[in-house]
C-alpha positions as CSV (number, residue, x, y, z in Angstrom):
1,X,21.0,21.0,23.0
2,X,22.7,19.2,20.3
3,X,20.6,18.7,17.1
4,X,21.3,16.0,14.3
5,X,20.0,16.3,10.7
6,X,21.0,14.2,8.0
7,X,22.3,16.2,5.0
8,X,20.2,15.7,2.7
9,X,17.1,16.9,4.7
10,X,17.5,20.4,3.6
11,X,17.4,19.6,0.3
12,X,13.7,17.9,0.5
13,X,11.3,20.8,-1.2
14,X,7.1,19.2,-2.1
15,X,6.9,19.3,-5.5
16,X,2.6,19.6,-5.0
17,X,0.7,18.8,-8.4
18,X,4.2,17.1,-9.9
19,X,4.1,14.4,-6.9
20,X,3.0,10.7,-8.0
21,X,1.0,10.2,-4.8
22,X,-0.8,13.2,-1.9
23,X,-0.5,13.5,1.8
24,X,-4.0,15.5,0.8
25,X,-5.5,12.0,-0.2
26,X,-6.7,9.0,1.7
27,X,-5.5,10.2,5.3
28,X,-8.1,12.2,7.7
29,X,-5.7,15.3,9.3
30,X,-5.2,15.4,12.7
31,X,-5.8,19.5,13.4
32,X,-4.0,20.8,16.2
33,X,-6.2,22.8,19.0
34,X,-4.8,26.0,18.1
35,X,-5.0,25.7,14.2
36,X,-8.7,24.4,15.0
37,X,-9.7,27.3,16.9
38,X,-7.9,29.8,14.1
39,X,-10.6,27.9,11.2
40,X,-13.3,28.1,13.3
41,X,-13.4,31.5,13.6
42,X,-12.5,32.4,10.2
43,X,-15.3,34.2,8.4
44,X,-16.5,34.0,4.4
45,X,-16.6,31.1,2.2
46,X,-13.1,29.1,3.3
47,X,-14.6,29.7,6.9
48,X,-17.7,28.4,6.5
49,X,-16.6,25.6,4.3
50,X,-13.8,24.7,7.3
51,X,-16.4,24.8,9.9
52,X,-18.4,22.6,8.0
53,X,-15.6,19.3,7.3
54,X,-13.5,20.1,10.9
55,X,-14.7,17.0,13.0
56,X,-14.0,16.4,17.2
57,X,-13.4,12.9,17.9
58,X,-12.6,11.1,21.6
59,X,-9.0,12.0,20.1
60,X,-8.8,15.3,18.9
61,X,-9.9,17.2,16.0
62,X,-9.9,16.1,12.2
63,X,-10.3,17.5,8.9
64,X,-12.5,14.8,7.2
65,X,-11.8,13.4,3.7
66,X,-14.2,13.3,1.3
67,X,-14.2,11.0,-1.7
68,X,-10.6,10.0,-0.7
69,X,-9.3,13.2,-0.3
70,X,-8.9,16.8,1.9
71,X,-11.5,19.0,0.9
72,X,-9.0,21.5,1.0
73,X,-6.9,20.0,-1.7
74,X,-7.7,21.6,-4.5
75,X,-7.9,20.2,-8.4
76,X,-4.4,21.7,-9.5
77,X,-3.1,19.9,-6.1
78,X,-2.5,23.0,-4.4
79,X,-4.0,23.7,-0.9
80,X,-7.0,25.8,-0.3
81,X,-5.5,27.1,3.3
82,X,-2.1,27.7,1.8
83,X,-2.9,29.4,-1.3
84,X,-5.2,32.4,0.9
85,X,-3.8,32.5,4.0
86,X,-0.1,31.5,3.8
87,X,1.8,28.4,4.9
88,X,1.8,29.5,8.5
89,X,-2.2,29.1,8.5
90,X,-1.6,25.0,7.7
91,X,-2.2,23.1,10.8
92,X,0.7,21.9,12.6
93,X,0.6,18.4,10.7
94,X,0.4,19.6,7.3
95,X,3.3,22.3,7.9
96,X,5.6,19.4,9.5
97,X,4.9,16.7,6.6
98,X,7.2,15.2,6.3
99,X,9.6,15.9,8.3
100,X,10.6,14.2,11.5
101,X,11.6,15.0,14.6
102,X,12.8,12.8,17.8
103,X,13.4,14.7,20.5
104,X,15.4,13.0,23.8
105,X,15.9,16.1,26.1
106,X,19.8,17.1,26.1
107,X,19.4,16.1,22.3
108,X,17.1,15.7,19.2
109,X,17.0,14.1,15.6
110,X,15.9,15.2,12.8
111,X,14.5,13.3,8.9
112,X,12.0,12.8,6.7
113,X,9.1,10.3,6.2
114,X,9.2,7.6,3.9
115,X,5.8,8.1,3.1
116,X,6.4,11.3,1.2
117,X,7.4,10.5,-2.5
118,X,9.9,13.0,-3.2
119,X,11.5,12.7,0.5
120,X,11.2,8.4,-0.6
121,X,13.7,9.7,-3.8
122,X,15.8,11.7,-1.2
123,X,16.1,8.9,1.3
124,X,16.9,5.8,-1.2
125,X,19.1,7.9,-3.4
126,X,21.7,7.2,-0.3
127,X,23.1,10.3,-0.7
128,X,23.8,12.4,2.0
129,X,22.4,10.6,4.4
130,X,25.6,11.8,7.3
131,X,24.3,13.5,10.2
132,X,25.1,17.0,10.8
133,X,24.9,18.7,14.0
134,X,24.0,22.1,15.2
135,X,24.3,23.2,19.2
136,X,21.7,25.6,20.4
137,X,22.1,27.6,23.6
138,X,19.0,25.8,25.0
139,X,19.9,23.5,27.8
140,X,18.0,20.6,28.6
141,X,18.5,17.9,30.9
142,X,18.4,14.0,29.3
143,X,14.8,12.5,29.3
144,X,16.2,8.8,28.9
145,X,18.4,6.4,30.6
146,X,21.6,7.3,30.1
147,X,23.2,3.9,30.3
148,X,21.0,2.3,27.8
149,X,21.0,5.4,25.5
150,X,24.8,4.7,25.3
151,X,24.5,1.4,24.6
152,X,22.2,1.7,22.1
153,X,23.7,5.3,20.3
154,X,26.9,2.9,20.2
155,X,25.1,-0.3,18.8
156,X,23.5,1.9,15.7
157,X,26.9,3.4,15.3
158,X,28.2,0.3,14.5
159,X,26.0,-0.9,12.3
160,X,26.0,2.5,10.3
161,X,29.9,1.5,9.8
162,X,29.4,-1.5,9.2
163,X,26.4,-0.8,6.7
164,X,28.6,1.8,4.5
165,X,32.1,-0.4,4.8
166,X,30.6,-4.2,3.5
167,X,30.0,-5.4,0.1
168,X,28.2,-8.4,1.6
169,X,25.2,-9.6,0.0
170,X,22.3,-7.9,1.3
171,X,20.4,-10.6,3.0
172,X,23.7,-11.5,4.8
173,X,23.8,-7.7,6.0
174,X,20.1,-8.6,7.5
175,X,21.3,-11.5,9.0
176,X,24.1,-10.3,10.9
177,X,22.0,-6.9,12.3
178,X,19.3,-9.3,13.9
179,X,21.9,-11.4,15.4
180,X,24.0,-8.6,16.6
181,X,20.2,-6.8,18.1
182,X,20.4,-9.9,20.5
183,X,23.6,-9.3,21.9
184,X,22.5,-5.6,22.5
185,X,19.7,-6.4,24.0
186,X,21.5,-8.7,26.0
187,X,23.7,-5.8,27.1
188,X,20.3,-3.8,27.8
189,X,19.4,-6.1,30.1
190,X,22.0,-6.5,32.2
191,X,24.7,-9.2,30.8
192,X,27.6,-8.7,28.6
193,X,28.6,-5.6,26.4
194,X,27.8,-6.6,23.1
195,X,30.4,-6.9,20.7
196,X,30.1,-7.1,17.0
197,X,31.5,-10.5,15.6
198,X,30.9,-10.6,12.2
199,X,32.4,-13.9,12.0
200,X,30.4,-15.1,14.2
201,X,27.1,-13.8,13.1
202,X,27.8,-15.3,9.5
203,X,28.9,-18.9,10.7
204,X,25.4,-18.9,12.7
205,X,23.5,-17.6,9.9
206,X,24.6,-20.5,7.5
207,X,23.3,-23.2,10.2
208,X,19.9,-22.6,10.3
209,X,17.3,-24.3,7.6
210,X,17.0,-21.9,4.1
211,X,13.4,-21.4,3.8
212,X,11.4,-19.7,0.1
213,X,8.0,-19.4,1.8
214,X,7.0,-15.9,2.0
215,X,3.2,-16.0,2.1
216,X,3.2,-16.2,5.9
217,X,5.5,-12.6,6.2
218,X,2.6,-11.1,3.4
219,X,-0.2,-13.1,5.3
220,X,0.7,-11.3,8.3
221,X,0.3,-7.9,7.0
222,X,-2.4,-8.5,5.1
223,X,-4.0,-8.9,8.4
224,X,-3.1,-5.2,9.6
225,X,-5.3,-2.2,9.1
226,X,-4.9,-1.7,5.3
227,X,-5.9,1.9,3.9
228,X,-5.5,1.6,0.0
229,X,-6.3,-0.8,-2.3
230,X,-3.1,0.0,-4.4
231,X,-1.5,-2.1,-1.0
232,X,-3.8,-4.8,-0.5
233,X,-3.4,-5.8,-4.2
234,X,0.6,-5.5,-4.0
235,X,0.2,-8.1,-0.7
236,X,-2.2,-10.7,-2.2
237,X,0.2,-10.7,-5.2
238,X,2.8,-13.7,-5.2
239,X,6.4,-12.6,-4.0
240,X,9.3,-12.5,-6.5
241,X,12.6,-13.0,-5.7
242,X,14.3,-10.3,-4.4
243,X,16.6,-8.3,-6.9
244,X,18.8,-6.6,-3.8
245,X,20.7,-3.1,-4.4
246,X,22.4,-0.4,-3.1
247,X,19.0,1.4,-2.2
248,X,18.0,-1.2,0.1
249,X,20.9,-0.3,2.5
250,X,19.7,3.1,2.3
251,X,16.7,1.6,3.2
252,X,17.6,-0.5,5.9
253,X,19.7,2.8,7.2
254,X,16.8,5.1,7.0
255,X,15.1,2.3,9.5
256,X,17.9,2.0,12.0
257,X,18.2,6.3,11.8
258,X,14.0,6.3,12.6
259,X,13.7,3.5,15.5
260,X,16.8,2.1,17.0
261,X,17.2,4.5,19.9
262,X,13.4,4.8,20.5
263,X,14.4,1.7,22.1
264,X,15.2,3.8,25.3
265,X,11.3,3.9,25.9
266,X,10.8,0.9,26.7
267,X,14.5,-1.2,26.8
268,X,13.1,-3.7,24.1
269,X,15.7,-3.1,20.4
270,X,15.2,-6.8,19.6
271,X,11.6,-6.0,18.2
272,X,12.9,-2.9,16.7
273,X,15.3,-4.9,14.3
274,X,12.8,-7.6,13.6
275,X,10.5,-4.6,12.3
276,X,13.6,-3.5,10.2
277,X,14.4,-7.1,8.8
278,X,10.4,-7.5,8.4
279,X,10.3,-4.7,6.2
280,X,13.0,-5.0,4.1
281,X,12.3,-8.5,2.9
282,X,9.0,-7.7,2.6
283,X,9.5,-4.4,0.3
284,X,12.0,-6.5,-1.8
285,X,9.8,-9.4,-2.3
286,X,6.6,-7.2,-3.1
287,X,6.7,-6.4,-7.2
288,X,7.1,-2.7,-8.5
289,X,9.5,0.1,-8.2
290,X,11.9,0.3,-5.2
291,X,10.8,4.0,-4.1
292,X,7.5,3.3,-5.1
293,X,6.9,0.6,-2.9
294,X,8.7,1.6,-0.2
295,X,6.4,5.0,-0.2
296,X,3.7,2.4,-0.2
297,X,4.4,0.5,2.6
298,X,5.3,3.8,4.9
299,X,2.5,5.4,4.1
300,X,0.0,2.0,5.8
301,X,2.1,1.0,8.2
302,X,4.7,3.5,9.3
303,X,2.0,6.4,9.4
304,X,-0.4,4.3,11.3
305,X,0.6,3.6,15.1
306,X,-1.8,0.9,15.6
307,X,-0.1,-1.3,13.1
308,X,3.6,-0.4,14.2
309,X,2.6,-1.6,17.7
310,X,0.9,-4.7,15.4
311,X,4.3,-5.9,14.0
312,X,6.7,-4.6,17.1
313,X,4.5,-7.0,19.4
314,X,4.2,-9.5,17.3
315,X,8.0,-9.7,16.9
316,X,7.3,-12.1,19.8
317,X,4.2,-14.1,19.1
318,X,4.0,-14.6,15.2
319,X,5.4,-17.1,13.1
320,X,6.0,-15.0,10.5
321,X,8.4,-12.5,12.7
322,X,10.7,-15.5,14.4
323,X,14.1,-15.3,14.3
324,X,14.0,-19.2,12.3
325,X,11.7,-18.0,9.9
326,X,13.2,-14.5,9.3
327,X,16.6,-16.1,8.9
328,X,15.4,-18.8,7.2
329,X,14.5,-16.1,4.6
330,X,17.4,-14.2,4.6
331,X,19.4,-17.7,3.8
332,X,18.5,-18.2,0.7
């Protein structure tokens, strides 16, 4: 089995009380079975007080938050479970944050969340963001469609290539990866192999009406599940014009690394780059730090399923998430 991590994911350590923001505030913590089980029998004052905030739901077990935050988080930002029983006593959640893994049978890949701050600094830095590989003697047969995983391990290839070798403008770099997603999806179902024409992409880009109205892009995820205030005030906010830099193509890579071949599931990459596009001109047009922001926006809607599935199906049904009015954007 062939394992992929990008190089700077070693280097991600939680810096606890130094860290701007908490995975120990705001979110309730899904608790595995087993780690539930281990707290529930636990005896003395950190049993009893785990007994007492460990909630079943129709979906599994949570640790409730209360007054925005774990009750096992404690005031110097440390973690109650942690600090007396050892990091192997955290639920399976807490010991993963945030790393990532995808796992595709015969392979698997490896990263970090946005959502963390300090893995946010890793990620935008774009630094060491290569993949390395490691083989492990375990063999595993593919869990995907091998023809379409091709196509699409080929298709983010080439964009990663293209990504590191241009010096055009940014939204031009947006332009030409949602017009090159419909030729790969073309490819996935059925017609012609794609093939990147940058020429092409950029002579079709420059037809299409320019258009400077964002409000329907921030309208549309104002109308998502939000979890902070912090994000509903950065939405309700006018947009500024975008200042683009080299961290948004780290950006833009860390999206294509996290979703592009979780297209194999269900055959459909066009949504996948819509959600990419989506994001980036909505993080650049939202005011505040780059990182910050960024953090921001993974942490509603990257960390919450219901609203991924929100924007990847309305890729096809809002006017917000058309190809015109994305490209429109990305014209001006």
């Amino acid at each position: 089995m062939d394992i992929f991590t990008p190089k700077y994911y070693n280097r991600f350590v939680c810096i606890a009380s130094n860290c701007p923001d908490s995975c120990c505030k705001d979110w309730c913590v899904d608790v595995d079975e087993d780690a539930a089980a281990y707290y529930r029998s636990l005896s003395g004052p950190l049993g009893q007080r785990l007994q007492q905030v460990l909630q079943d739901t129709e979906n599994g077990t949570i640790m409730t938050i209360e007054n925005g935050r774990c009750p096992m988080w404690r005031q110097d930002g440390l973690c109650q479970i942690q600090a007396e029983l050892g990091h192997d006593a955290l639920c399976k959640v807490c010991r993963d944050f945030p790393r990532l893994r995808h796992d595709y049978g015969d392979f698997a890949e490896l990263g970090l969340e946005l959502s963390c701050p300090e893995a946010a600094r890793l990620i935008l830095s774009g630094e060491d963001w290569q993949w390395i590989s490691q083989t492990t003697s375990k063999k595993v047969l593919p869990d995907y469609d091998t023809e379409v995983m091709n196509i699409l391990r080929h298709s983010r290839e080439t964009l990663l290539n293209f990504l590191d070798a241009t010096t055009l403008p940014f939204p031009k770099i947006l332009s030409v990866l949602l017009l090159y997603a419909h030729d790969v999806q073309e490819e996935i179902d059925g017609g012609a192999p794609a093939h990147f024409s940058l020429e092409s992409y950029l002579s079709a880009a420059t037809k299409l009406p320019k258009s400077n109205v964002l409000h329907p892009l921030q309208d549309f995820f104002l109308n998502l599940e939000i979890l902070t205030p912090q994000w509903e005030n950065r939405l309700r906010a006018p947009a500024i014009p975008p200042q683009w830099e080299s961290r948004h193509k780290a950006l833009l890579r860390y999206f294509l690394c996290r979703y592009w071949l979780q297209a194999v599931s269900d055959y459909d990459i066009l949504c996948r780059a819509k959600f990419a596009v989506a994001a980036c001109l909505l993080i650049g047009a939202l005011d505040g730090d780059l990182i910050e922001t960024s953090q921001l926006f993974s942490k509603e809607i990257e960390n919450d399923p219901d609203n991924v599935d929100a924007i990847l199906d309305g890729a096809y049904t809002n006017p917000a998430l058309t190809d015109l009015n994305l490209l429109g954007l990305l014209a001006l």
